[in-house]
N, C-alpha and C positions, 0 to 999 in steps of 0.2 A: 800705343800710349807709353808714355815716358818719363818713370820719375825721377825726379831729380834731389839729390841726394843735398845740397846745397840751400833749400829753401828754410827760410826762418821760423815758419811751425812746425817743420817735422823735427826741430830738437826737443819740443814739446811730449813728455812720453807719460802716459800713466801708470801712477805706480798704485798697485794693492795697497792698502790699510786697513787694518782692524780697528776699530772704533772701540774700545774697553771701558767707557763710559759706561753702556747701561749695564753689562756684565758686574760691574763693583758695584751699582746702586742695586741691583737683585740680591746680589751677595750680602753686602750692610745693612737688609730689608730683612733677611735671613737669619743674620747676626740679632737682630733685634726682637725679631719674632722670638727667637728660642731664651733668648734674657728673659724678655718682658715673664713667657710663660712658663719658665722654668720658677720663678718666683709664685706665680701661684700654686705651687702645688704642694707645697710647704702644710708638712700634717701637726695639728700637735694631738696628745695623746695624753691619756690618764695614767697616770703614776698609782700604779698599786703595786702592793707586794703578790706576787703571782704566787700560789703554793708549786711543790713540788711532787714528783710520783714518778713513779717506776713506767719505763718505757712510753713516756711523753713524746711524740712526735708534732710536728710541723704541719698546721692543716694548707693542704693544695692549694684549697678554693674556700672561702668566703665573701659572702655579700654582703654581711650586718654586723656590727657586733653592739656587744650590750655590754657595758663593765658596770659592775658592783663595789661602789669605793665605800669601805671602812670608815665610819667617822658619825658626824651629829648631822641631822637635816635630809633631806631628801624626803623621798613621797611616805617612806613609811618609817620616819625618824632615827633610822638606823645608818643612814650615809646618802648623798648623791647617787644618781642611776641614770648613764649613759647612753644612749644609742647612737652609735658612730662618734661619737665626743660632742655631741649637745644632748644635756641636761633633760631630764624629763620632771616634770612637776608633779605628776602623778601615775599612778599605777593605769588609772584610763588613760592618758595619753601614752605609755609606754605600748598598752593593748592597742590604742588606737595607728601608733606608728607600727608595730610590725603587723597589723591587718593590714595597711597599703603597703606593707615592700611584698607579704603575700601574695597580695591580691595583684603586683606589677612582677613578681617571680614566683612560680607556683614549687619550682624547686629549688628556694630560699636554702641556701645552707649560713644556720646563726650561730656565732662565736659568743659565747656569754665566759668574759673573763671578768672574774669574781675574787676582790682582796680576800689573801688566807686567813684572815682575821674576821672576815665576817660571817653572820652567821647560816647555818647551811639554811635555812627554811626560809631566808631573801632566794637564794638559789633554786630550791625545791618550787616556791612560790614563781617567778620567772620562768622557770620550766614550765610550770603548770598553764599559764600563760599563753605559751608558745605553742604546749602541745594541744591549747582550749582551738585553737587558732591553724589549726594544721600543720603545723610548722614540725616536722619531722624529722627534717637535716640539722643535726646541732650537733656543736663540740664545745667542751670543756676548755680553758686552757689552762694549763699546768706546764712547769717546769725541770726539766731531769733533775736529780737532786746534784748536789756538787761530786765533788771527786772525792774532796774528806771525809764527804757521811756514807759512800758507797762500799769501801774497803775495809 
């Protein structure tokens, strides 16, 4: 057999290519994803004045929190009351939401951060709550005091 080096289709050769088309629509799909959902996760938060105290730390873990804001209105006309930053109307519905985060985490740990201006017995009251309700894991939140009031 004999080939001949001279025929018109053997100049014909195929060359490798990479196709980079669907690699950049995965990627720009990618791009998008992480926009899109980086926008939702945008928290907003209750504005209080947090008190201060001597060796305040940083709690690890929390699942709930409940703020207590200073002011007119809320369920017991003493200010608004939070759970996760919606609003609660009442003292039963504030009982009625941390029964189901209970009853969906049995080792619930609740952050009740409480304006320093308000009065301790919304606190004492909200404790009392928590602890009707089994809720055993709870922190305070407090502030280290500054640098000026320490020295």
């Amino acid at each position: 057999m004999q080939f001949r080096e001279g025929d018109g289709n053997s100049k014909r050769r195929v060359k490798a290519q990479l196709d980079l088309t669907p690699l950049i629509d995965v990627v720009f799909q990618l791009i998008l994803f992480f926009m899109l959902s980086s926008t939702f996760v945008v928290q907003s938060t209750v504005n209080i004045q947090v008190p201060e105290a001597l060796g305040a730390t940083a709690l690890e873990k929390k699942d709930l929190t409940v703020t207590l804001v200073y002011g007119e209105g809320g369920p017991d006309g003493h200010g608004p009351i939070y759970v996760d930053n919606v609003e609660v109307s009442s003292m039963g519905q504030l009982s009625q939401k941390l029964a189901d985060e209970k009853r969906a985490r049995p080792d619930l740990m609740l952050l009740i951060r409480s304006d320093g201006r308000t009065e301790t017995a919304r606190l004492v009251k909200v404790l009392g709550i928590a602890r009707s309700l089994g809720i055993t894991n709870f922190g305070i939140a407090a502030q280290p005091p500054s640098e000026s009031e320490e020295g």
